[in-house]
C-alpha positions as CSV (number, residue, x, y, z in Angstrom):
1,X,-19.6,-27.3,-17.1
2,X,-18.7,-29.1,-14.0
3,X,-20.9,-28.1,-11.1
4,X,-18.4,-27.3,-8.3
5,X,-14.9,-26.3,-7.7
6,X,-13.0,-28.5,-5.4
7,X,-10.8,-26.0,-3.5
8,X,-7.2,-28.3,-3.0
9,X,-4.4,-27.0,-0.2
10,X,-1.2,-27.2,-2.6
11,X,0.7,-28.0,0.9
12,X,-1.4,-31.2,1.5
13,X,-3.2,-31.7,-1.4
14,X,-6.0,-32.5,0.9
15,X,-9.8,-30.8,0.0
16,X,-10.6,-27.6,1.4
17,X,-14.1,-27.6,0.3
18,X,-16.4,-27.2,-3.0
19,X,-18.1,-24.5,-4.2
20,X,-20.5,-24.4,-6.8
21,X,-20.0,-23.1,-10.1
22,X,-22.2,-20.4,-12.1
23,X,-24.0,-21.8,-15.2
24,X,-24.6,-19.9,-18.2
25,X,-27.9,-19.3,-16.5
26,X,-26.8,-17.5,-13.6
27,X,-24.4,-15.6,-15.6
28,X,-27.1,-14.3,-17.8
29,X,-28.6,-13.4,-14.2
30,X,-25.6,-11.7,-12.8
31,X,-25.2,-9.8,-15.9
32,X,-28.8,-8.3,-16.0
33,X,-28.6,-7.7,-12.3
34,X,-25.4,-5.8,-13.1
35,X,-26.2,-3.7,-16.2
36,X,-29.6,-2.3,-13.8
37,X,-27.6,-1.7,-10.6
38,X,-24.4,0.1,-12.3
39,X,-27.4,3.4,-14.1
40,X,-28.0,3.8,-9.7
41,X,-24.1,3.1,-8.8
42,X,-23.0,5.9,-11.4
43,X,-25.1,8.6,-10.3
44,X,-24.2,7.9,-6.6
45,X,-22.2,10.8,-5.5
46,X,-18.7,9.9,-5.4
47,X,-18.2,10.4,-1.5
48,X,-20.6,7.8,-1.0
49,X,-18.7,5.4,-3.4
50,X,-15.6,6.6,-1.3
51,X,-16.4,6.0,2.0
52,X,-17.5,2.3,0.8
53,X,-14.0,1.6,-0.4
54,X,-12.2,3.1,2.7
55,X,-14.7,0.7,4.9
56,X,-13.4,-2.2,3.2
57,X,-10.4,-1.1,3.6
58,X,-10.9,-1.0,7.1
59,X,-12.5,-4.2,7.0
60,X,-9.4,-6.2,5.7
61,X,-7.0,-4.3,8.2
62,X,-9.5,-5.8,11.3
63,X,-9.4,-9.3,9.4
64,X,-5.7,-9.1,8.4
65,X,-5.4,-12.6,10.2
66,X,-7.9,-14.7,9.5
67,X,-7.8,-13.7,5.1
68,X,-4.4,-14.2,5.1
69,X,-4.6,-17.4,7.1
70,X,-7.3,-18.2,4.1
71,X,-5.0,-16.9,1.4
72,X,-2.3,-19.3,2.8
73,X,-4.3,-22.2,2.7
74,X,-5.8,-22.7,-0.7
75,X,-2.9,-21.1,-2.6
76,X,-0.1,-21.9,-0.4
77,X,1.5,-18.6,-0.2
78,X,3.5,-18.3,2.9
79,X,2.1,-16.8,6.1
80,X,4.1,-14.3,6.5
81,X,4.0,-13.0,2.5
82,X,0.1,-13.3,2.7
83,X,-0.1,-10.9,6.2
84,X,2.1,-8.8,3.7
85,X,-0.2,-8.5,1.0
86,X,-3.4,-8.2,3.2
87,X,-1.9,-5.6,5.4
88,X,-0.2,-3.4,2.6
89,X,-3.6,-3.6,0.1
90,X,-4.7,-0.6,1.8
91,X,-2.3,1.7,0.1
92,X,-3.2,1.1,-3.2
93,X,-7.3,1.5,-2.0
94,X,-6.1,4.9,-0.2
95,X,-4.4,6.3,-3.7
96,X,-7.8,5.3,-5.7
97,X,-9.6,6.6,-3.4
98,X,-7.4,9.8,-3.0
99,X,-7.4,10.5,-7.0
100,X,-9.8,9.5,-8.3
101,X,-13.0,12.2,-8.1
102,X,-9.7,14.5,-9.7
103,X,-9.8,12.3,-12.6
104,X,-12.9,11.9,-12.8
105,X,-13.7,16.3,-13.2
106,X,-14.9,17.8,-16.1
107,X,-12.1,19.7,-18.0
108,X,-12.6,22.8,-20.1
109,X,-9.3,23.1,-22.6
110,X,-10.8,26.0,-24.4
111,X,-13.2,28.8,-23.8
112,X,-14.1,32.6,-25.4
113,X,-17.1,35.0,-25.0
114,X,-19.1,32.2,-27.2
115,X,-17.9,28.7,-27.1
116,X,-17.0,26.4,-24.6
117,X,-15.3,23.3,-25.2
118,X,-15.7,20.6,-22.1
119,X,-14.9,17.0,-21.6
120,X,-16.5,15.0,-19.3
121,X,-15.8,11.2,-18.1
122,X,-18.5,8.5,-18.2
123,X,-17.8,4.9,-16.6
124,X,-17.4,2.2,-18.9
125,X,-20.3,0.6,-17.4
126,X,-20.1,-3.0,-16.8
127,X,-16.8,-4.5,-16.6
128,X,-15.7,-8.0,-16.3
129,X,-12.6,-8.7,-13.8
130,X,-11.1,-11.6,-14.1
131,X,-8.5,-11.8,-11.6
132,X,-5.2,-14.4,-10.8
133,X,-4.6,-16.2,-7.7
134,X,-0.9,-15.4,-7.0
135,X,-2.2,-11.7,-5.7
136,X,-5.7,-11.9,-5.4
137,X,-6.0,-8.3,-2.9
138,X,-3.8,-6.4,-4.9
139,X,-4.2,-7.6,-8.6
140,X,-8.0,-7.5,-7.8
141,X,-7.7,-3.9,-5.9
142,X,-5.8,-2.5,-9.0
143,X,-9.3,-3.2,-10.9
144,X,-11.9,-3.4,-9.0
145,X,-11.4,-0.5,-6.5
146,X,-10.9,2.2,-9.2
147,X,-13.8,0.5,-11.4
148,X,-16.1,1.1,-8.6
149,X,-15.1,4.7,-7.6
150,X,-15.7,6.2,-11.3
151,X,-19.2,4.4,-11.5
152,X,-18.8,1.1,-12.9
153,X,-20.5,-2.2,-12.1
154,X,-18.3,-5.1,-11.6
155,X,-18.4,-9.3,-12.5
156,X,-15.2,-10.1,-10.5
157,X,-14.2,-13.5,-11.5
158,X,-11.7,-14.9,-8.8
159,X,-9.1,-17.5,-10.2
160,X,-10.1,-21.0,-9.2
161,X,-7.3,-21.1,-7.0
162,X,-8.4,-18.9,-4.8
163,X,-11.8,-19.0,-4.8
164,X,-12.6,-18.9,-0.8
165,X,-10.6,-15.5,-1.3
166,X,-12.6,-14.1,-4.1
167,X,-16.0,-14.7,-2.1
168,X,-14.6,-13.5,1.0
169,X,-13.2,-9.9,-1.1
170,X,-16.9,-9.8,-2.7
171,X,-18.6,-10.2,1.3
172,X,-16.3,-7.5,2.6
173,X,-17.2,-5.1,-0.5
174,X,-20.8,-5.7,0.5
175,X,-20.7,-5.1,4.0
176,X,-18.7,-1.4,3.3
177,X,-21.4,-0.6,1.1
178,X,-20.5,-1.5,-2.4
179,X,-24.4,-2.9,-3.6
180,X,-24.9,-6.6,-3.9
181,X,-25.1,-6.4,-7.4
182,X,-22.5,-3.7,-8.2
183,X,-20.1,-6.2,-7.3
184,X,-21.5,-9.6,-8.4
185,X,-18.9,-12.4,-7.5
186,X,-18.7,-15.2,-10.7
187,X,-17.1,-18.6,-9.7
188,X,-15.6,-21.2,-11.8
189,X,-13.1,-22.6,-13.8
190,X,-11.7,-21.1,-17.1
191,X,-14.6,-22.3,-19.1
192,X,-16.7,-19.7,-16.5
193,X,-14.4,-17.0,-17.6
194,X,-14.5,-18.5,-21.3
195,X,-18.6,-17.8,-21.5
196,X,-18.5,-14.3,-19.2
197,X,-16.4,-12.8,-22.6
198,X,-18.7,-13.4,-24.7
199,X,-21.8,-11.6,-23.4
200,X,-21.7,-7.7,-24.1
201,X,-19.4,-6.0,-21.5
202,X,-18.2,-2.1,-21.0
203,X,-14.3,-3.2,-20.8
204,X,-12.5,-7.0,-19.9
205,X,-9.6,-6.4,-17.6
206,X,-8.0,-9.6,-17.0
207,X,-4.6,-10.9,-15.4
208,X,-3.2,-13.9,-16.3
209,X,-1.1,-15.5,-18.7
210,X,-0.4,-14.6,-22.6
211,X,-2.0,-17.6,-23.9
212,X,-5.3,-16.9,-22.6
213,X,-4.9,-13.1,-22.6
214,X,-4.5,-13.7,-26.5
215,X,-7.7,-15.6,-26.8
216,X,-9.4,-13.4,-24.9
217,X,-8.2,-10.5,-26.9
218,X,-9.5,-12.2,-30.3
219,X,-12.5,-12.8,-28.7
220,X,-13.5,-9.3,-27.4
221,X,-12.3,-7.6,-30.8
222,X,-15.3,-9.6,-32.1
223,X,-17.7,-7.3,-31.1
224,X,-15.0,-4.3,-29.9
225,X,-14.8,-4.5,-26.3
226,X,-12.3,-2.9,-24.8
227,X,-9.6,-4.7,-23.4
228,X,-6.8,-4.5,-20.8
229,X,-4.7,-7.6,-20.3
230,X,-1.8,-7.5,-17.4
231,X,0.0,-10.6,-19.0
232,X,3.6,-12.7,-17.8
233,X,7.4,-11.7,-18.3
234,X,10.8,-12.9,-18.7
235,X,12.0,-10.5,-16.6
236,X,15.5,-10.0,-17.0
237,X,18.2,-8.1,-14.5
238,X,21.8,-7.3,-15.2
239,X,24.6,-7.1,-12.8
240,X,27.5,-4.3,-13.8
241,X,30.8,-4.8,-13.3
242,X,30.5,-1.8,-10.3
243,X,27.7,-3.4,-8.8
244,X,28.0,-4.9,-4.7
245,X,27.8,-8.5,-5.7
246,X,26.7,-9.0,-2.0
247,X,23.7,-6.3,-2.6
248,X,22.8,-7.5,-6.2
249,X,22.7,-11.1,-4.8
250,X,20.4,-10.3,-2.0
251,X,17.6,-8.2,-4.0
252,X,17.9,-10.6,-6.7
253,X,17.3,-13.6,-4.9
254,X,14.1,-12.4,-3.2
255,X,13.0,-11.1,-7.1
256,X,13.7,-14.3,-8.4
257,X,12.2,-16.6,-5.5
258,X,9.7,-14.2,-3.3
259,X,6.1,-16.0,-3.6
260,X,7.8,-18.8,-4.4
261,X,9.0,-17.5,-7.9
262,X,4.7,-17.3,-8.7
263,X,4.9,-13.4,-9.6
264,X,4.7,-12.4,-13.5
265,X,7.2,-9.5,-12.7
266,X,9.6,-11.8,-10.6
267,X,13.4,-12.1,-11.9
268,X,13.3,-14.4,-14.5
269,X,16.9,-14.6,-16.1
270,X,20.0,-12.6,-14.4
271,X,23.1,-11.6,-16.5
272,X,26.2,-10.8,-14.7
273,X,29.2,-9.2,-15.8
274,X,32.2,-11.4,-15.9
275,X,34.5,-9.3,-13.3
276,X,31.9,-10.1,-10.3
277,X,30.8,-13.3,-11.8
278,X,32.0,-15.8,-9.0
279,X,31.7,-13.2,-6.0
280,X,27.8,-13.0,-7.4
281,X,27.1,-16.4,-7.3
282,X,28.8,-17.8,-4.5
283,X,26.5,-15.0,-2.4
284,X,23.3,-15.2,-4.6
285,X,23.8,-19.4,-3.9
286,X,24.4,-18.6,0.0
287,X,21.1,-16.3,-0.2
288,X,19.1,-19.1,-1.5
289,X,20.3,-22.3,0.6
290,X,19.0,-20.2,3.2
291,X,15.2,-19.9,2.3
292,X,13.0,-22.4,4.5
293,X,11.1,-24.2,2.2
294,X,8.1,-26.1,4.2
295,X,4.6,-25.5,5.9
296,X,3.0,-22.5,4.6
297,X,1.8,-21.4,8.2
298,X,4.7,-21.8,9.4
299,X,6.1,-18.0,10.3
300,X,9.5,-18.8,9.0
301,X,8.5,-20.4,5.3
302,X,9.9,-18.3,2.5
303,X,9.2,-21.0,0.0
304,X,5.8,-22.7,0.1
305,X,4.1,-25.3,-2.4
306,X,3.9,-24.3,-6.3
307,X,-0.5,-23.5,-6.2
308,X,-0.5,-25.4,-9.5
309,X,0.5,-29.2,-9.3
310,X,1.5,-29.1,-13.1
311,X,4.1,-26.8,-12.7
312,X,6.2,-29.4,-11.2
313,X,7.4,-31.2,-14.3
314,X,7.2,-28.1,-16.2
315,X,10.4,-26.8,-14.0
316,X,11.7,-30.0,-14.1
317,X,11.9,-30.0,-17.6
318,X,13.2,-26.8,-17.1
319,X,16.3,-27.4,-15.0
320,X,16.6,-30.9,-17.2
321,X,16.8,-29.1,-21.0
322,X,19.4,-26.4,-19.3
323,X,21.7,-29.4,-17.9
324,X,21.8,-31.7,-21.1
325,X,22.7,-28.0,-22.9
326,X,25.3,-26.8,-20.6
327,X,24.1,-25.3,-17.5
328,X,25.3,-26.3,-13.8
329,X,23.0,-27.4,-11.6
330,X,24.3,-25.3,-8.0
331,X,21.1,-26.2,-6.2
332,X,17.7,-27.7,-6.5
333,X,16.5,-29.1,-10.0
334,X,13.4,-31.4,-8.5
335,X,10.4,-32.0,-6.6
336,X,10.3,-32.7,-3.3
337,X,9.5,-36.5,-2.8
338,X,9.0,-36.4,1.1
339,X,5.8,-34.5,1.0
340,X,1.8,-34.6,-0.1
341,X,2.4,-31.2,-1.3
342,X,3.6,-29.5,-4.7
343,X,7.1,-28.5,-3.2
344,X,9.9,-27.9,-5.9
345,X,13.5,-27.1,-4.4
346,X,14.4,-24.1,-4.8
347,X,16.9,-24.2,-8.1
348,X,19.5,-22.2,-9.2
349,X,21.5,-22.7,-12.8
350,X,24.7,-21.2,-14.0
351,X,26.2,-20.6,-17.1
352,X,23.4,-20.7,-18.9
353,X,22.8,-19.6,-22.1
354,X,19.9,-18.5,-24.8
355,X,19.5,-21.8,-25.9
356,X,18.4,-23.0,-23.1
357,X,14.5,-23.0,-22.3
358,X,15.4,-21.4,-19.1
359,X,16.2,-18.3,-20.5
360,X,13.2,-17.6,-22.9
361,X,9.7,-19.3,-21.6
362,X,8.3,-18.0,-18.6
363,X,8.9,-20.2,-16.0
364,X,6.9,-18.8,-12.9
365,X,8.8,-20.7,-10.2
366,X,11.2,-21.1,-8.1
367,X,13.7,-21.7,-10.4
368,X,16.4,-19.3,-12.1
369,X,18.9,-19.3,-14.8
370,X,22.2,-16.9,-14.5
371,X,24.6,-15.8,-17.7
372,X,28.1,-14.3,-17.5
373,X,28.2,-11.2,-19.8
374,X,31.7,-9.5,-21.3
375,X,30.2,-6.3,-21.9
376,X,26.7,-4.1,-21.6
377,X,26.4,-4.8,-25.0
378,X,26.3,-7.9,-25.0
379,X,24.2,-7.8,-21.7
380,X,21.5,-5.4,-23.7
381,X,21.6,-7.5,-26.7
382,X,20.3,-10.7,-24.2
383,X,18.0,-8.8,-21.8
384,X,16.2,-7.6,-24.6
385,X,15.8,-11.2,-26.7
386,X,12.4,-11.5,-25.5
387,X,8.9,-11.9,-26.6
388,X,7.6,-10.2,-23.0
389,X,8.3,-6.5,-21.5
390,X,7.5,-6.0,-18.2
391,X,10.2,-5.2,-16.2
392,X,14.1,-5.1,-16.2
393,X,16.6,-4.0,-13.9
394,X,20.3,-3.1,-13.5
395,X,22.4,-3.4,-10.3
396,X,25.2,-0.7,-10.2
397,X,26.9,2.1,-8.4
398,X,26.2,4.6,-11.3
399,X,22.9,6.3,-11.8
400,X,23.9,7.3,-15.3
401,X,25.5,4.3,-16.2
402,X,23.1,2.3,-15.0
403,X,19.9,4.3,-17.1
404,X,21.5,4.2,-20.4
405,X,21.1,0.4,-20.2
406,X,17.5,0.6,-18.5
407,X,17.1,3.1,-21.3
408,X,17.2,0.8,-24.2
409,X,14.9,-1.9,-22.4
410,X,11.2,-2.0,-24.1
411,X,9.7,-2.6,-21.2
412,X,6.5,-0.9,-18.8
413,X,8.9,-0.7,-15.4
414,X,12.2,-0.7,-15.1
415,X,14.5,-0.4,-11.6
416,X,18.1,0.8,-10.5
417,X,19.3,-1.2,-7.5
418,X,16.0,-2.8,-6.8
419,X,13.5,-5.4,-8.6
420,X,10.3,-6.7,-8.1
421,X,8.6,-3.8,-7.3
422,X,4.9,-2.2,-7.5
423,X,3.9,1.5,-6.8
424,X,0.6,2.3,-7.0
425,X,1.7,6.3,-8.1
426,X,3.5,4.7,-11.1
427,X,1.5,3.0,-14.1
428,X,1.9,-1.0,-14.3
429,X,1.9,-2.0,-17.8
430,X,3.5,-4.7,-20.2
431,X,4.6,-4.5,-23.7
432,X,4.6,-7.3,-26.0
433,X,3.5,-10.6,-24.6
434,X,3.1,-8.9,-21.4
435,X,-0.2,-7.2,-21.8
436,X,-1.4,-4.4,-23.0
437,X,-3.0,-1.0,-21.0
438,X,-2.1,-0.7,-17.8
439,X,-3.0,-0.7,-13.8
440,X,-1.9,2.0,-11.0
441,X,-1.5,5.4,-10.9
442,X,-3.6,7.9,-12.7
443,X,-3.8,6.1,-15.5
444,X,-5.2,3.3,-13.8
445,X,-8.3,5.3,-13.1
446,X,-8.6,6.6,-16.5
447,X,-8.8,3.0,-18.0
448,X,-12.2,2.7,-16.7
449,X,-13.7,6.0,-18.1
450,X,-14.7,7.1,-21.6
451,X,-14.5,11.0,-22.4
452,X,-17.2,13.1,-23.5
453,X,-16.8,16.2,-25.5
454,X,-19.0,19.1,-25.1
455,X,-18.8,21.6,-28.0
456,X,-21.2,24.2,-26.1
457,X,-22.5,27.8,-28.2
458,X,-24.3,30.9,-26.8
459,X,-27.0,31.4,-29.3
């Protein structure tokens, strides 16, 4: 393994700083540490395990500033989205927080003059969270807030790309209360997260793409560890022929190109129905000419620097394959060439169809394709020619309408007249090559238990 992590602003290109790696020594280390602190951290009485998480809660609401000034910096995220995601964090601690000593009580289903039958919840014990750098605070808080609350220990493995985040979450955690090594920070590369799998671990809950999520899967069967895996999409939304093409262009267009299109549930393909076809895209193309791509400080950026250099001639190839089969190029299509940074122009392709790369990889940019449709039918038929299920939505005036489409999607979320959107009361979960268990709501809690039945007789 390489001995450091050279942290790179995506805007500049320009080193941040290095950071050393953990070894398969000071894994072994961690782990150990871990596994002894988590027996203490479990019979802590929950209020105490509370009041740590609402003090780093209050932490990152005094820092909101300077973390997302951080967040900016080594991932490129713009200013303005990264205050977002600092400042809103704290409703998805306060729900944890809020629910979870209610999922965590003992339950009694049956009872009589001579039996009791009980179930109790034990932690899962020590969990490994390896976490993604497009939403550090609220990928990571979906794991590692309820994993701490019901008992567990956590190894929190922060992307590389936004390492300085991940050690500045694991300080904050400390200094509310969370024990040094209940939370045990792990840095490195893949190959870091490669050789944390493969020690003996209560759960793996991981966010990131299918590829690796697959290997990780195989891996963690080997010895039957449970796994959770919160995987990409090829999101898909339709526009009905009784949608506002002004109102479906709007929504969509942040979907498709908020975080810089770097968000596994952004809108990834959009199908519009022939009769507001042109109205669609002449607004949706008006919406998009209008982002500010540049500095990712700047207050006005909407569109920052991709956080991964690579990605650049992946979406060229992208826009390229779509052109030489067919599609229009309306905007965009390339790199920016007047910059040190990983800028790609916001794109937009029309008449696209499903042979067209566009349509079926993942592209996590900020690039999109868009198909006319005759007919729901023929919209339903596309939406669902997918490998991924994470979320679809349909733009329309009619509820009813509009849910027998949504009906028929196999996928975890699906949204009327919005897109793009997280709850932390509603579960978060992919189907297919989009992952499998799931984040938020109660459920979210219950993924880091284990029940225990009771079978209790008076003698």
């Amino acid at each position: 393994m390489s001995r450091t992590i050279r942290v790179v602003n995506p805007a500049t290109n320009k080193l941040i700083r290095k950071v050393p790696m953990d070894s398969q020594a000071s894994i072994e280390l961690k782990i150990r540490r871990a596994k002894h602190a988590q027996t203490a951290w479990a019979k802590t009485p929950f209020r105490i395990r509370r009041t740590a998480l609402l003090k780093f809660d209050n932490l990152l609401k005094a820092q909101k500033q300077p973390l997302a000034k951080l967040l900016s910096l080594e991932t490129g995220k713009p200013i303005s989205q990264a205050l977002g995601e600092v400042g809103t964090v704290g409703g998805r601690i306060r729900f944890f927080v809020d629910h979870a000593e209610r999922v965590l009580s003992d339950e009694t289903p049956y009872k009589d003059s001579t039996v009791t039958e009980t179930i109790s919840y034990d932690p899962l014990g020590l969990v490994a969270n390896i976490s993604a750098w497009n939403y550090p605070y609220f990928v990571g808080a979906n794991v590692f807030v309820p994993a701490l609350l019901t008992g567990n220990a956590v190894l929190y493995k922060p992307s590389e790309f936004s390492t300085l985040t991940g050690i500045k979450i694991a300080n904050l955690l400390h200094k509310a209360g969370v024990p040094k090594n209940v939370f045990i920070p792990i840095i490195g590369d893949g190959r870091v997260g490669a050789a944390l799998i493969e020690r003996p671990l209560g759960g793996i809950f991981f966010t990131g793409s299918y590829a690796t999520g697959s290997k990780i899967a195989q891996s963690a069967s080997k010895r039957l560890t449970r796994v959770q895996l919160e995987l990409g999409g090829k999101d898909p939304a339709y526009v009905m022929d009784d949608a506002d093409p002004a109102i479906a262009a709007a929504g969509l267009a942040d979907g498709a190109f908020y975080n810089t299109g770097q968000s596994c549930c952004a809108v990834e393909r959009i199908y519009v129905h022939k009769k507001v076809y042109h109205r669609f895209i002449e607004a949706f193309v008006e919406t998009v000419r209008g982002f500010k791509v540049g500095d990712p400080l700047d207050p006005k950026t909407y569109i920052g620097p991709l956080t991964r250099p690579q990605r650049l001639a992946f979406l060229e190839n992208q826009a390229k394959d779509a052109v030489r089969k067919g599609a229009s190029l309306i905007t965009g299509g390339r790199r920016l060439t007047n910059t040190k940074g990983n800028y790609f122009e916001p794109t937009v392709l029309t008449h696209c169809t499903h042979k067209m790369n566009v349509m079926r990889e993942e592209t996590f940019g900020p690039l999109i394709g868009i198909q006319k449709v005759s007919s729901d039918v023929e919209a339903i038929r596309l939406m669902k020619d997918t490998e991924y299920g994470l979320t679809a939505g349909v733009y329309s005036k009619n509820l009813p309408h509009a849910k027998k489409v949504l009906a028929e999607m196999d996928a975890g979320s699906v949204y009327w007249n919005c897109c793009d959107r997280v709850s932390p009361n509603l579960p978060w979960s992919g189907r297919g090559h989009s992952g499998m268990g799931c984040t938020l709501s109660v459920h979210g809690i219950s993924a880091f238990l284990q029940p225990k039945a009771w079978h209790l007789r008076r003698a």
